[in-house]
KOLNU-602168 format. One line per 2 residues: their letters; for each residue y, x, z of C-alpha. Coordinates in steps of 0.25 Angstrom, whole numbers, always signed. Each point is the difference from the previous one (the first is absolute). Layout:
<pts>
A> Y:X:Z | ... .
</pts>
This chain:
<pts>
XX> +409:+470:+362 | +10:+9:+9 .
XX> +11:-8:+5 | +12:+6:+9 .
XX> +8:-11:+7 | +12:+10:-1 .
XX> -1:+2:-15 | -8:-11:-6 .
XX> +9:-12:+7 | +11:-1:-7 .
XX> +14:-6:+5 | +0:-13:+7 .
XX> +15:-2:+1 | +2:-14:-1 .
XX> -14:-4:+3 | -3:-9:+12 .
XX> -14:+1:+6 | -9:-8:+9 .
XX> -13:+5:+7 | -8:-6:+11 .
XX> -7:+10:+10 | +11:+10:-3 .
XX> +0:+2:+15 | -13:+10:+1 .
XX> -11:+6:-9 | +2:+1:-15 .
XX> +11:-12:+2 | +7:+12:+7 .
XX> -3:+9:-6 | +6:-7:-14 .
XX> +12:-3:+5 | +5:+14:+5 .
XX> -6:+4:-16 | +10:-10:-5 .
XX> +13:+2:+8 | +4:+14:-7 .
XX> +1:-7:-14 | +12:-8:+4 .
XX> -6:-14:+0 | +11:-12:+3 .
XX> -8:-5:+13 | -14:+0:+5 .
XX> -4:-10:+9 | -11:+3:+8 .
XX> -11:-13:+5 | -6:+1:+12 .
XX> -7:-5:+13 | +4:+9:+8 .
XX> +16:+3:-1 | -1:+10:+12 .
XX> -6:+10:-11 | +5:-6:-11 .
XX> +14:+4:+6 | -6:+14:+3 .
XX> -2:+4:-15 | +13:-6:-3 .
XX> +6:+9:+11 | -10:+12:-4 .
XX> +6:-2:-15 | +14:+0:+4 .
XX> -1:+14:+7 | -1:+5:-14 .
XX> +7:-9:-8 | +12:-7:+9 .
XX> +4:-8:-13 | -14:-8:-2 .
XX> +3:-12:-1 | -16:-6:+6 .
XX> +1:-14:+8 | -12:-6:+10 .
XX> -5:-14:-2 | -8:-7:+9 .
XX> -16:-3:-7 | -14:-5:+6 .
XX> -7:-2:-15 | -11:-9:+8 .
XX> +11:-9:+5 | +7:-10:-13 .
XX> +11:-2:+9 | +2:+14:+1 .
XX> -1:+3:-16 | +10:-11:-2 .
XX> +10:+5:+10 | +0:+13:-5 .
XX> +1:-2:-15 | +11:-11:+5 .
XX> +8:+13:+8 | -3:+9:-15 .
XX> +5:-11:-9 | +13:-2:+9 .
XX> +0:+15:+2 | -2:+6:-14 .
XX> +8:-2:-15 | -14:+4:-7 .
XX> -14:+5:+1 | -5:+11:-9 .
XX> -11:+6:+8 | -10:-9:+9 .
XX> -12:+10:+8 | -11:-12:+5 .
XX> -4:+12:+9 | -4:-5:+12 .
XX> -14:-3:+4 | -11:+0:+11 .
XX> -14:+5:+0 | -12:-5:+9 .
XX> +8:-6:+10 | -7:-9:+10 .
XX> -4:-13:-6 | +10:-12:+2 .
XX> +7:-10:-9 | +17:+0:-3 .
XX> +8:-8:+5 | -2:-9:-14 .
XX> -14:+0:+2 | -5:+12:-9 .
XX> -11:+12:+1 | +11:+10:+7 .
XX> -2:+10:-10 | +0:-9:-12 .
XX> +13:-6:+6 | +7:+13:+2 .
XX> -3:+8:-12 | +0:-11:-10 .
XX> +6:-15:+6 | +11:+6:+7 .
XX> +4:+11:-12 | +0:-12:-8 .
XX> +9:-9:+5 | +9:+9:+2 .
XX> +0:+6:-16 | +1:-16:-3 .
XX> +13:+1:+7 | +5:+13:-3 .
XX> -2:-2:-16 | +12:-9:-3 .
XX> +8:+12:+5 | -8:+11:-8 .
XX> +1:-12:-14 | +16:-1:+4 .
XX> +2:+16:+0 | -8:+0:-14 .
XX> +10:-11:-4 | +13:+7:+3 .
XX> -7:+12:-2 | -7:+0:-12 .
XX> -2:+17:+1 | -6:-2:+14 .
XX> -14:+7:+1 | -7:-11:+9 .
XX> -14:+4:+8 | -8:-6:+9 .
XX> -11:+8:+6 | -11:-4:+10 .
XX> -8:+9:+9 | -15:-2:-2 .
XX> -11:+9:+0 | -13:+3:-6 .
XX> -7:-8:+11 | +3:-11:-8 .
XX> -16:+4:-5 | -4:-4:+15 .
XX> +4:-16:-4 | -14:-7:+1 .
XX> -6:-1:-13 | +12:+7:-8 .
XX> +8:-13:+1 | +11:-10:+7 .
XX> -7:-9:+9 | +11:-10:+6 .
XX> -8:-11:+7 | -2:+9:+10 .
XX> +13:+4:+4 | +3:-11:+11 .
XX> -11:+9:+6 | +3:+10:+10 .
XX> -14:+7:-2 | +0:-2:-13 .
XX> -11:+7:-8 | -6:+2:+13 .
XX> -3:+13:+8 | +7:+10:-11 .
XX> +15:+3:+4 | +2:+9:-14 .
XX> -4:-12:-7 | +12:-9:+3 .
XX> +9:+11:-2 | -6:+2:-14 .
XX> +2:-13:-3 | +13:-1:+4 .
XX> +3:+13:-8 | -7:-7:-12 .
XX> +9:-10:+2 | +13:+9:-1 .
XX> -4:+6:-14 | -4:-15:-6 .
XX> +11:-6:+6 | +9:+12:-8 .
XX> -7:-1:-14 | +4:-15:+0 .
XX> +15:+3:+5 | +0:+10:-11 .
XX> -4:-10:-11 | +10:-10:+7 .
XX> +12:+8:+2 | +1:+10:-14 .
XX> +13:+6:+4 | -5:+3:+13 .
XX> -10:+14:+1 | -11:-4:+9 .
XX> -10:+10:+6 | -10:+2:+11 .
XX> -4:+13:+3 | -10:+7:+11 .
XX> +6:+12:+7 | -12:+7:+3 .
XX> -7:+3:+12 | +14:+0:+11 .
XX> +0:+7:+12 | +8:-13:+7 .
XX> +2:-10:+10 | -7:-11:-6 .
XX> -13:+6:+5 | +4:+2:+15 .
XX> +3:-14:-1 | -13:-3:-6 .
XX> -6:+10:+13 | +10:-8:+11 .
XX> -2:-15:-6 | -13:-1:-9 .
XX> -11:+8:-3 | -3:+12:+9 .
XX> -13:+3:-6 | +6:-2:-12 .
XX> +13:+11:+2 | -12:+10:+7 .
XX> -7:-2:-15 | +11:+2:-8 .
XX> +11:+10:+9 | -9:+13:-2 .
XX> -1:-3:-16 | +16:-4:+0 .
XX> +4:+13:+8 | -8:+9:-8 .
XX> +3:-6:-13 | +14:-8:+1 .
XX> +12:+3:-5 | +15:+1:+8 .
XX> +8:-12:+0 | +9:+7:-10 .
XX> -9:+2:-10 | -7:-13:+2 .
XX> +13:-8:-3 | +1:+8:-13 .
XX> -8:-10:-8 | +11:-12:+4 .
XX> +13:+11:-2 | -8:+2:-15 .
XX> -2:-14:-3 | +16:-4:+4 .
XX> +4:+9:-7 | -7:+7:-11 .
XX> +4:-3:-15 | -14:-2:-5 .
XX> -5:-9:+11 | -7:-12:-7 .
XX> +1:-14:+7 | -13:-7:+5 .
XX> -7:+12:+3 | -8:+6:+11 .
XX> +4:+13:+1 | -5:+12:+10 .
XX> +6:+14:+4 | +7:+3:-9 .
XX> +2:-10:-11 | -15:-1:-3 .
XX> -3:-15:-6 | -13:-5:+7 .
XX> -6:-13:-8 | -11:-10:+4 .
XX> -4:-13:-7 | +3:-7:+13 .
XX> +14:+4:-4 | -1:-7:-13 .
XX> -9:-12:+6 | +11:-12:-3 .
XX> -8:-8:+9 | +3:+8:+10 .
XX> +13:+4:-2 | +5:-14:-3 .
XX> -8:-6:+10 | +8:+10:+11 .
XX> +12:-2:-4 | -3:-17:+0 .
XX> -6:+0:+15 | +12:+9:+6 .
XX> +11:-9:-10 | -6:-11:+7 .
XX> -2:+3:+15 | +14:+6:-1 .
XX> +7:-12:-6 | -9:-8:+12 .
XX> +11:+8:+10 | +12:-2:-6 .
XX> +0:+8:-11 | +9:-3:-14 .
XX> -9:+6:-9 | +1:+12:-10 .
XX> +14:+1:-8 | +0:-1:-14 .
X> -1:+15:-8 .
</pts>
């Protein structure tokens, strides 16, 4: 399928959107995709604010009148999550578009703050908290709303097939090393996570269009990261096959763009460029599914957290 993010995305006048990692990479590269159709406000989730405020000044070179605001997120840190959904929330009169785009790659072994795998905690914990909080706004759009195209997408990747065993493995996610010597194994995992974690928000939540996608093989920061923190034997491995093979950040944020905004977009899939519905029985495996959701219910509700709205 051919999609042209000026053509194919149609107005978003109205429409308020949220995306973490919208400071670099396909994050980026999704943001200044989406400015030109007129959306209400972006906000833009990052760790960094220095770059964050560099897009937002990069986009205003050619649109002055975009309205994109900064907010401050560290997605391994619950106390960051909830400061930052707390700043949207008292920022922000709805939520049509959430982008769980963020993410980290074989980054050097260590446990958040919380006390989870750092991968597992980034990709999934933290992105999950911070949907938890952000969905009464998207439930209250949809109620005053009742036209409003609700969509949440999350970033994963076709890595999830590098989870040991083709499965979600919590009991050992308070282990740093977890799944041992195998960096690509704990990001599979954790991007396993984020397309169980969306088919169960999808059954929960009808009115809200919930997708995960893989944007291909990106030429993108997240694997100089993975070079200056993590694995270097790992980035020598992969940097060769990525530079011949990858795809610009441009064209790799086209599977996110697609799945926020397309018309024939069906919720609970796993899509990959463009549009392209992947399936696997892990995907329909209710034990999994169900049993992810439970665990990250509970371990969130043991920091604090109220627990998911009513649909």
């Amino acid at each position: 399928m051919t999609f042209n993010t000026e053509k194919d995305i149609g107005d978003l006048s109205g429409k308020v959107i949220l995306i973490t990692g919208g400071n670099a990479g396909i994050g980026k590269a999704t943001v200044e995709a989406l400015v030109p159709h007129n959306p209400a406000a972006i906000y833009i989730c990052a760790r960094n604010l220095e770059t964050a405020k560099a897009v937002v000044d990069d986009v205003h070179k050619s649109t002055p009148n975009a309205n994109i605001e900064v907010l401050q997120l560290d997605l391994s840190s619950f106390e960051s999550v909830k400061s930052c959904a707390s700043a949207f929330n008292s920022k922000a009169d709805r939520l049509d578009i959430l982008f769980l785009n963020a993410g980290v790659s074989s980054v050097s072994p260590r446990l958040s703050k919380e006390g989870y795998e750092i991968e597992f905690a980034i990709n999934h914990m933290g992105h999950a908290l911070l949907t938890q909080l952000l969905l009464p706004k998207m439930l209250q759009t949809k109620q005053k709303d009742p036209t409003a195209d609700l969509r949440v997408v999350s970033t994963s990747s076709m890595a999830y097939t590098a989870s040991p065993g083709g499965k979600i493995d919590v009991s050992q996610m308070s282990d740093p090393h977890a799944f041992g010597w195998r960096p690509l194994a704990r990001y599979g995992h954790s991007k396993l996570a984020n397309i169980l974690f969306i088919r169960k928000l999808a059954e929960r939540y009808p009115d809200i269009n919930c997708t995960a996608v893989h944007p291909g093989v990106v030429k993108s920061e997240i694997f100089e990261r993975a070079k200056a923190e993590g694995s270097r034997l790992l980035y020598w491995l992969t940097a060769p096959v990525i530079m011949l093979t990858g795809v610009t950040t441009e064209e790799g944020a086209k599977t996110q763009l697609w799945a926020a905004t397309a018309k024939d977009v069906e919720s609970g899939m796993f899509y990959v460029p463009v549009g392209k519905p992947v399936d696997n029985a892990v995907f329909h495996d209710k034990e999994q599914v169900d049993g992810l959701w439970k665990y990250t219910e509970e371990e969130l509700a043991k920091h604090g957290a109220s627990g998911w709205p009513s649909a």
